[in-house]
TORLOZA-421052 format. One record per atom (N, C-alpha, C, CB): residue number from 1; residue in one letter; atom name; x, z, y. Coordinates in steps of 0.02 Angstrom, whole numbers. Each point is the difference from the previous one (the first is absolute). Glycine has a CB too. Layout:
% residues N
{NUM,'A','CA',{X,Z,Y}}
...
//
This chain:
% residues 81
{1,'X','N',{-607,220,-198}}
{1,'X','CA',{37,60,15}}
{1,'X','C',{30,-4,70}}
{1,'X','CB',{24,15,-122}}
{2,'X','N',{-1,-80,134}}
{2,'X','CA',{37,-9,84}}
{2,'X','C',{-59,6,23}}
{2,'X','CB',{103,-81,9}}
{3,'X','N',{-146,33,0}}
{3,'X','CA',{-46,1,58}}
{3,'X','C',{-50,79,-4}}
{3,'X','CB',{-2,-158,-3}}
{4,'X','N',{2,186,-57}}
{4,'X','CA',{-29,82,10}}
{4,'X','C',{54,46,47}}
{4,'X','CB',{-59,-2,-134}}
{5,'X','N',{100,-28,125}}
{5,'X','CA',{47,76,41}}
{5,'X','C',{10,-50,91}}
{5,'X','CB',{117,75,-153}}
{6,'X','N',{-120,-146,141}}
{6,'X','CA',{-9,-15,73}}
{6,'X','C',{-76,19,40}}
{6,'X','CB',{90,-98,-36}}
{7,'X','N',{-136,91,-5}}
{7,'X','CA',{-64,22,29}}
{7,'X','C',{13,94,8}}
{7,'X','CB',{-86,-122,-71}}
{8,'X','N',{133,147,42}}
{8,'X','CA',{-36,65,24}}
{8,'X','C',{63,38,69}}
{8,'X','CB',{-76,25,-157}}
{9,'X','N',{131,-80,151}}
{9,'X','CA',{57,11,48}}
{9,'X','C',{-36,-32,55}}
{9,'X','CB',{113,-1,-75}}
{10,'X','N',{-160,-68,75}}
{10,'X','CA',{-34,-28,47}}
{10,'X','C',{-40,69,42}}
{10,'X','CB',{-9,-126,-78}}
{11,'X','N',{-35,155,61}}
{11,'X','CA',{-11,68,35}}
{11,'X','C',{27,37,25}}
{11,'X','CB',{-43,-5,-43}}
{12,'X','N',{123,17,1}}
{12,'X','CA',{39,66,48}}
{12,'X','C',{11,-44,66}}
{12,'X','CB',{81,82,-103}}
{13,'X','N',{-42,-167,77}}
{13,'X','CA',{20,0,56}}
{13,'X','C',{-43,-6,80}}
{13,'X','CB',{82,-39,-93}}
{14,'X','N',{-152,19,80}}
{14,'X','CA',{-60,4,34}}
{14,'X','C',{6,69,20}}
{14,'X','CB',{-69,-88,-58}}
{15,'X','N',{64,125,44}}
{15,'X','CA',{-2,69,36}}
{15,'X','C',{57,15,24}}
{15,'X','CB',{-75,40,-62}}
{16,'X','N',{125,-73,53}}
{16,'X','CA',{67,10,35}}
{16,'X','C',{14,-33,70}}
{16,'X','CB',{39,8,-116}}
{17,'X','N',{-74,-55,106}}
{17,'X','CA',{-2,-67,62}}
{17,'X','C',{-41,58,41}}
{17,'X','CB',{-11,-155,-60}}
{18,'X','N',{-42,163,54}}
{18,'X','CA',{-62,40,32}}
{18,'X','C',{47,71,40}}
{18,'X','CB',{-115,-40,-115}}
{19,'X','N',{132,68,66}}
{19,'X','CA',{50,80,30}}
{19,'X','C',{31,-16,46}}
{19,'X','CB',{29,53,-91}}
{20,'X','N',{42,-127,75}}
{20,'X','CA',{34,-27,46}}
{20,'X','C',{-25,-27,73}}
{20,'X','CB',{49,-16,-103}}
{21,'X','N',{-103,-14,97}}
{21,'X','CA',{-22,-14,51}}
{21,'X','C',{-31,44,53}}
{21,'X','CB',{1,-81,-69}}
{22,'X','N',{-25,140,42}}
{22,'X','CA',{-31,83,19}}
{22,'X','C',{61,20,45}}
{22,'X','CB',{-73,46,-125}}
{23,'X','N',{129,-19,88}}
{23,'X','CA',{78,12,-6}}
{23,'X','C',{10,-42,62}}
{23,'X','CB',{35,14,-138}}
{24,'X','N',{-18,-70,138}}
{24,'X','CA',{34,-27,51}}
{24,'X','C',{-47,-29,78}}
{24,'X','CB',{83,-29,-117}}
{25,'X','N',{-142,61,108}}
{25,'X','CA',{-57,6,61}}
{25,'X','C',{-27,-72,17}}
{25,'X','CB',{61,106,58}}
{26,'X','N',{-78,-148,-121}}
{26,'X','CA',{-30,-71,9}}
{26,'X','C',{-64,25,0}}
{26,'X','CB',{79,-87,-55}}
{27,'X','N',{-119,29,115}}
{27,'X','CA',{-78,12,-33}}
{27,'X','C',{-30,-22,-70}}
{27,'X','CB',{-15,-10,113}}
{28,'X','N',{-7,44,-153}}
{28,'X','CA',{-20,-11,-49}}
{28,'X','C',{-103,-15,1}}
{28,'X','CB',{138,75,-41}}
{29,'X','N',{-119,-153,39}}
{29,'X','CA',{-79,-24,13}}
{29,'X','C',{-10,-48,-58}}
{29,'X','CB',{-6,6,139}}
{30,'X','N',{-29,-47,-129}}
{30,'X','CA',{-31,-46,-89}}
{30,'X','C',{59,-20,-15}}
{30,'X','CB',{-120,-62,12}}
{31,'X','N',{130,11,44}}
{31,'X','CA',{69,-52,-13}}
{31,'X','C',{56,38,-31}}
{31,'X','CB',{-23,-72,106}}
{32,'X','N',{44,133,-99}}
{32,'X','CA',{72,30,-39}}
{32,'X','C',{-35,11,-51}}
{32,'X','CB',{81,59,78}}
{33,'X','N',{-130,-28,-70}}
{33,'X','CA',{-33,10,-90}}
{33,'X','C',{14,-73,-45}}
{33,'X','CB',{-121,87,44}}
{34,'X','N',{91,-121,-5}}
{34,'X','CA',{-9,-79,-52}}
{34,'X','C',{76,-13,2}}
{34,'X','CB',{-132,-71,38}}
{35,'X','N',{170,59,-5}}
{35,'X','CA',{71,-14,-7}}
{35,'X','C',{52,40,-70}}
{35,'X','CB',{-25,-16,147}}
{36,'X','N',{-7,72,-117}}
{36,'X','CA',{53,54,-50}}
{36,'X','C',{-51,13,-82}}
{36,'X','CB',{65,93,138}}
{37,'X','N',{-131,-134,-123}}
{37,'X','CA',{-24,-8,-80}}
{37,'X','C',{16,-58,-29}}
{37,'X','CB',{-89,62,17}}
{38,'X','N',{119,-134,15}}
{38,'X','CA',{30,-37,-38}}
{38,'X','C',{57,1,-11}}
{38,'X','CB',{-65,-43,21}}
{39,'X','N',{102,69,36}}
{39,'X','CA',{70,8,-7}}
{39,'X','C',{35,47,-68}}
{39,'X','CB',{-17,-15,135}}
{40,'X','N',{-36,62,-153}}
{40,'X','CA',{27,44,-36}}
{40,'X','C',{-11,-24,-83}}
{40,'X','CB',{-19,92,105}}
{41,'X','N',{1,-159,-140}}
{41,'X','CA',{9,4,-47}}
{41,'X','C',{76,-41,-5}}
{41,'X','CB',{-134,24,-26}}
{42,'X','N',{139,-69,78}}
{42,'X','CA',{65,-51,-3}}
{42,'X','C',{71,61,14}}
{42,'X','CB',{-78,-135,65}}
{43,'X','N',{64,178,-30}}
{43,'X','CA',{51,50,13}}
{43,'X','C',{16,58,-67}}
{43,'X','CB',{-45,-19,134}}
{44,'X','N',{4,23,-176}}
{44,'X','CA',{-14,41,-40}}
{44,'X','C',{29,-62,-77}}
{44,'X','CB',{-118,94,92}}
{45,'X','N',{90,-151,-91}}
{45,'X','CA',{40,-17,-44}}
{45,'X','C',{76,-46,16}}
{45,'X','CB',{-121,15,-57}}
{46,'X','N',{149,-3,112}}
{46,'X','CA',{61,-25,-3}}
{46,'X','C',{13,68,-7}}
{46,'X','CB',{20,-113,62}}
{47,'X','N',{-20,167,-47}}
{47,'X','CA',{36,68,-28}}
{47,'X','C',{-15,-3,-80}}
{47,'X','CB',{-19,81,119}}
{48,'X','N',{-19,-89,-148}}
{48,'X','CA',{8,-2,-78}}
{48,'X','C',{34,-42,-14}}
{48,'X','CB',{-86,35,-26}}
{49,'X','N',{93,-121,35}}
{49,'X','CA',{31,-33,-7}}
{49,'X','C',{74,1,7}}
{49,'X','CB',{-100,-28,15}}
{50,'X','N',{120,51,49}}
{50,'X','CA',{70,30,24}}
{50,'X','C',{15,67,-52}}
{50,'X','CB',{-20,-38,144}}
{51,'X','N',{11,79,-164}}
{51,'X','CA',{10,70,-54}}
{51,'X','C',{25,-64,-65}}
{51,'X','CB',{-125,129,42}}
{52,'X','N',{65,-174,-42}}
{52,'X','CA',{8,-13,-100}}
{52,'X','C',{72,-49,-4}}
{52,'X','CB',{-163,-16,-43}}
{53,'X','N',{150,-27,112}}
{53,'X','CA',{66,-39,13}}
{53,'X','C',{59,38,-20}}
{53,'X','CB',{-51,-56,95}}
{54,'X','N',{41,128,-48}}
{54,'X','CA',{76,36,33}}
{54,'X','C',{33,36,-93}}
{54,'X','CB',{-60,59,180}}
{55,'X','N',{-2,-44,-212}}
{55,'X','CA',{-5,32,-64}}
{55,'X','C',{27,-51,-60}}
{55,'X','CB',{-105,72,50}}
{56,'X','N',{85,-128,-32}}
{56,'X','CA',{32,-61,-63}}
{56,'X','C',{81,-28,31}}
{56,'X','CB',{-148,-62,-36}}
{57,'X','N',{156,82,91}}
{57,'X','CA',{66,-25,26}}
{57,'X','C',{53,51,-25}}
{57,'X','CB',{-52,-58,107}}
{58,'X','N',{22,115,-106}}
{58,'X','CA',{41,72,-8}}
{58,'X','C',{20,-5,-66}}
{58,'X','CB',{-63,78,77}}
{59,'X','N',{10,-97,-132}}
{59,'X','CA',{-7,-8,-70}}
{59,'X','C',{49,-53,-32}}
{59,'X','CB',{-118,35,18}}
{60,'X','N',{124,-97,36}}
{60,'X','CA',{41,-30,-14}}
{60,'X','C',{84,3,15}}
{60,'X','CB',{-111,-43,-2}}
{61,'X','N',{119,90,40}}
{61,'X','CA',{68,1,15}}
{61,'X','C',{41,55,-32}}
{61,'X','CB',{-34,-50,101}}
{62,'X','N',{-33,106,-124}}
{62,'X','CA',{18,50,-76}}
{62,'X','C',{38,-38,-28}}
{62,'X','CB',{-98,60,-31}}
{63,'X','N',{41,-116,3}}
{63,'X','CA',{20,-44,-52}}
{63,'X','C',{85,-26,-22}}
{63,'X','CB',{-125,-32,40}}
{64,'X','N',{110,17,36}}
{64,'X','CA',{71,-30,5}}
{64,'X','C',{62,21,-12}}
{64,'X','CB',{-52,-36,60}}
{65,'X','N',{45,95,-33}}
{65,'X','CA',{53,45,-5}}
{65,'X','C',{13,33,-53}}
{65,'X','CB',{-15,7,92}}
{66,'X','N',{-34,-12,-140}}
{66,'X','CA',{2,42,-78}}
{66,'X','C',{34,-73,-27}}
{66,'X','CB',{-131,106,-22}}
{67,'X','N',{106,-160,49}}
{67,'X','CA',{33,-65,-57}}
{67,'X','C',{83,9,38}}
{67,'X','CB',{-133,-120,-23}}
{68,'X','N',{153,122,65}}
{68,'X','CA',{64,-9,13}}
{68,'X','C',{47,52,8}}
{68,'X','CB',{-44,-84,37}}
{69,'X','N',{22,141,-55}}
{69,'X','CA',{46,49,-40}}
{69,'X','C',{-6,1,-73}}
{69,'X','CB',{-6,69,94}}
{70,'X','N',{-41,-112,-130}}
{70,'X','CA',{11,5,-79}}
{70,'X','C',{27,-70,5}}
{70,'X','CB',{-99,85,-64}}
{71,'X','N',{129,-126,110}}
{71,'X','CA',{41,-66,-10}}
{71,'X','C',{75,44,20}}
{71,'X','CB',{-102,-124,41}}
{72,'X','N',{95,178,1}}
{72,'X','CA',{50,30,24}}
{72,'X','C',{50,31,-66}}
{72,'X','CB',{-81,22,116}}
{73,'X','N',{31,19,-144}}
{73,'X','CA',{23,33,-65}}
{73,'X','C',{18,-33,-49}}
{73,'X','CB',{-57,69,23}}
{74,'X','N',{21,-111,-32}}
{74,'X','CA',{33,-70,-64}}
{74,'X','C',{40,-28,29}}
{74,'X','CB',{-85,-37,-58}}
{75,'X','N',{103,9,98}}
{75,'X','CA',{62,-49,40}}
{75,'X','C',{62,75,-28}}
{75,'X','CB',{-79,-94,155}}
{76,'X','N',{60,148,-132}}
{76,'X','CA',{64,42,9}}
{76,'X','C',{26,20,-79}}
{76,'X','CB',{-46,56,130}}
{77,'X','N',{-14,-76,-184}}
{77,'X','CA',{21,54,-45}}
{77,'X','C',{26,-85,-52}}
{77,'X','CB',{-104,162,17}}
{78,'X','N',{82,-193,-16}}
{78,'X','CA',{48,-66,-18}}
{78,'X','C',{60,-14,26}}
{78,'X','CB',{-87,-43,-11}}
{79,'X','N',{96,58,66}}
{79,'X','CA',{83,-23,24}}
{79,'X','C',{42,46,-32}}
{79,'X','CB',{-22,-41,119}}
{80,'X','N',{12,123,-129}}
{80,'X','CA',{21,46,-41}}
{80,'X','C',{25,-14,-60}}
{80,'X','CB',{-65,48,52}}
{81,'X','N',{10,-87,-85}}
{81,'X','CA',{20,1,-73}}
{81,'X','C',{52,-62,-1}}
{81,'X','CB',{-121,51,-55}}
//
């Protein structure tokens, strides 16, 4: 499932390198082709990699914060009684 969505982000970002390089008035000859066709699967999966990272970090600090307002609420409703 990762490496399907890095192989098909591997293409956008290939055509993105390509635009960019259009865009910013590089010559575009073999060598940028071959450059920006290897470059773009390692670039394409640290952006998936970086999302699933940024997504399990996020997940975990939910976490956190749901556990330490239900330590919040029990701490408060014991001292009460």
């Amino acid at each position: 499932m990762v490496l399907h969505m890095i192989f098909k982000l591997s293409v956008i970002m290939f055509l993105g390198l390509l635009a960019a390089g259009i865009q910013f008035g590089a010559n575009i000859g073999m060598w940028f082709i071959l450059i920006a066709l290897v470059v773009s699967p390692f670039l394409s999966a640290a952006i998936v990699l970086g999302i699933a990272q940024w997504a399990d970090w996020s997940d975990r600090r939910a976490r956190a914060k749901r556990i330490a307002k239900a330590k919040a609420r029990k701490s408060s409703v014991s001292t009460t009684d």
